[in-house]
N, C-alpha and C positions, 0 to 999 in steps of 0.2 A: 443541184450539183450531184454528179453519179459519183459511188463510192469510191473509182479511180481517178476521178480527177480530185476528191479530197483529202484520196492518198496524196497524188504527185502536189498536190499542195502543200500537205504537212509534209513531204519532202523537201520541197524547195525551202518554206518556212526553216526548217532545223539545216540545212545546207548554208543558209544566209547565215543564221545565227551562227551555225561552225566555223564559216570561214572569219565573220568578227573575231570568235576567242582565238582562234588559230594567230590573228593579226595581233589581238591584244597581248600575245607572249611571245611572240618574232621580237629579234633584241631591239631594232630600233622602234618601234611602240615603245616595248613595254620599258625602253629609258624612257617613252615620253611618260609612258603613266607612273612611272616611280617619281617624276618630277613632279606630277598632280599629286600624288601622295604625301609629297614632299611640302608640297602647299596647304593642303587640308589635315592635314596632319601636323600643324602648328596649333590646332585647338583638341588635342587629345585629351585634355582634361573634361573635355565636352565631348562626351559619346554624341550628343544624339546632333548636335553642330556639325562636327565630322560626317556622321551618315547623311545630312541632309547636303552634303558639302559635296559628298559621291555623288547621292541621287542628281546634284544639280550639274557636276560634271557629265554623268552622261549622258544627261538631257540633253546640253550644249554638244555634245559626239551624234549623241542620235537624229537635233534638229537638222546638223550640219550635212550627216551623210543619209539625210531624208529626203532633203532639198536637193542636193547635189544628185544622188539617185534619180529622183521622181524628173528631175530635167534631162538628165542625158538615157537612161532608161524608157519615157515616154516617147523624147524625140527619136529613136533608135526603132521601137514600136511604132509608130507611124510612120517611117519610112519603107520597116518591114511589113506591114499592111498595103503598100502600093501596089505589091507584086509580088506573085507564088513565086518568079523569079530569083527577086531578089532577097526573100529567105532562103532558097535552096544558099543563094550565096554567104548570105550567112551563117547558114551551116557548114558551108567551107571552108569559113577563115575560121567558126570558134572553134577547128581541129587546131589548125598551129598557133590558134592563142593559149589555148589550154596547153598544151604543149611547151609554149615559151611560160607560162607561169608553174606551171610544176618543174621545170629547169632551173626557173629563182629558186623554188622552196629547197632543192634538191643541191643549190649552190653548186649547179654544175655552169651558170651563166652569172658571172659578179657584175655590179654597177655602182659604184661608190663618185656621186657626181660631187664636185668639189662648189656647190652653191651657198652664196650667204643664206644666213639664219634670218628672213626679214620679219618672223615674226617674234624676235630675242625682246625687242624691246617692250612691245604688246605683254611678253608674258609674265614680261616685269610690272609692269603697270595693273597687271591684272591680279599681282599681290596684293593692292592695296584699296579692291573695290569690297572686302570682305568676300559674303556668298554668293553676289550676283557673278564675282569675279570668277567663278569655278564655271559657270556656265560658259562665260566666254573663253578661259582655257580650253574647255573642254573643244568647243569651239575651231581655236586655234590651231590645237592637235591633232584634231582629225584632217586639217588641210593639210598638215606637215604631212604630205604621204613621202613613207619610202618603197624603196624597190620591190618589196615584199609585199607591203601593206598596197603600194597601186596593182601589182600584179594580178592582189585577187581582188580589189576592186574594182577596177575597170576589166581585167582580164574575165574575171568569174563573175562576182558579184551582179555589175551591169547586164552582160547577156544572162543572166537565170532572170534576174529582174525584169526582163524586159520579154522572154522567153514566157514568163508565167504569166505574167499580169498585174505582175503585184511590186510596180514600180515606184511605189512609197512603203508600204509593207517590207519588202525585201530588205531595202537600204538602212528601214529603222531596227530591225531584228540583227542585222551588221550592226550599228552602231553599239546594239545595247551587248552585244558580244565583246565588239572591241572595251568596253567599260569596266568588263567583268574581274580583270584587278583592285579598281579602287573600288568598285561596291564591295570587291571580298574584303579590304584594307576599312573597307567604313564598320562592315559588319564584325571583323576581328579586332575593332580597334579597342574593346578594353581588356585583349586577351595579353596586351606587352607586347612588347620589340623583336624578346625572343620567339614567340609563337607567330609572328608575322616574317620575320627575321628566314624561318623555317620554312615557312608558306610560300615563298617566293623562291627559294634553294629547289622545294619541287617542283616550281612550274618550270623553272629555267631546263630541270633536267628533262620533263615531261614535253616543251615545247621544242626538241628536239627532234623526238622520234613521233610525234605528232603532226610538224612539220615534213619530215622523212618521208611517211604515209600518205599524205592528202598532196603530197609531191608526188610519186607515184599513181595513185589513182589518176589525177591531172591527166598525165603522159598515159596513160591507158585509155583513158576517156577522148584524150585529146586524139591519140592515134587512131580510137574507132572509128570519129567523124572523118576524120583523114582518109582513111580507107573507103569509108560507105560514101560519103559525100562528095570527095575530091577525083578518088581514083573507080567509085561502082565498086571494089574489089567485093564486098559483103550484101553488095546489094541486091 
């Protein structure tokens, strides 16, 4: 492997991972993972039950969007392998997909779908398997996508994944991104309520303008392919 393509690799690598944490502190994640918290966080008297309790949640996040990855990222890659064609054309739409997903982050486009909770009752049931049951939360949660979290999963996540190579790779480096609360909540957990209490005050304000940012870039990124790929203008 030449030195540039292990660049663009540990690029894509730390791009998969950012868009996970970026997802894991977007508000509807991170109520799901304060909920997980909320669950393994019932044995706080047991540090090391609690951290095994994270580790096994985002196992259960990273199997889920490892599989799901490696399926629609491979299929997505072998279709784009038929034809130079039909990647140019996929260079044409990932302009105004990027595009439409830094408009989520940017909350310049809202979508609040009014759908039942069908997995409300799964996540009740999964209070009472002990630690296997954090795995299947974790599980659970990561299917719950919202608007945010699908934007750059399917939006980003999938075409980098699919664009690299590294269409199991990519997906689990997201996962373990998205995690990155409750492993901080496993590893702070015998620091108190209030030192976690606090930990969370700054991500909310941090996933803000972190959000703000990787919404912008999006729409810059998005707009280049747009013009190079769609319209020649750069080409």
């Amino acid at each position: 492997m030449s030195g540039w393509a292990a660049d663009a690799t540990l690029v894509a690598a730390g791009t998969a991972f950012w868009l996970g944490v970026l997802t894991s502190v977007s508000p509807c994640p991170l109520a799901s993972n304060v909920a997980a918290i909320s669950y393994i966080g019932k044995g706080i008297a047991h540090p090391k039950r609690v951290f095994a309790a994270g580790l096994l949640y985002t196992l259960g996040r990273v199997l889920t969007y490892a599989l799901l990855g490696w399926i629609l990222a491979s299929s997505l890659a072998s279709v784009v392998s038929l034809s130079n064609g039909l990647q140019r054309i996929m260079n044409q739409l990932l302009g105004p997909i990027l595009i439409l997903a830094g408009m989520f982050l940017l909350e310049l486009i809202r979508w609040s779908p009014a759908t039942p909770n069908v997995t409300a009752g799964l996540q009740q049931r999964a209070g009472h398997w002990g630690l296997g049951g954090a795995v299947v939360l974790g599980a659970l949660f990561a299917l719950s996508f919202c608007p945010v979290s699908a934007a750059l999963f399917f939006g980003s996540l999938i075409p980098l994944a699919a664009a690299s190579g590294g269409s199991l790779v990519m997906p689990s480096l997201y996962g373990v991104g998205t995690g990155v609360p409750v492993l901080a909540f496993a590893g702070l957990a015998g620091l108190g309520a209030q030192a976690l209490n606090r930990s969370f005050q700054r991500m909310a304000r941090l996933e803000v303008w972190a959000r703000r940012l990787t919404g912008i870039i999006f729409i810059a990124v998005g707009l280049y392919y747009t013009l190079n790929y769609s319209f020649e203008v750069l080409g």
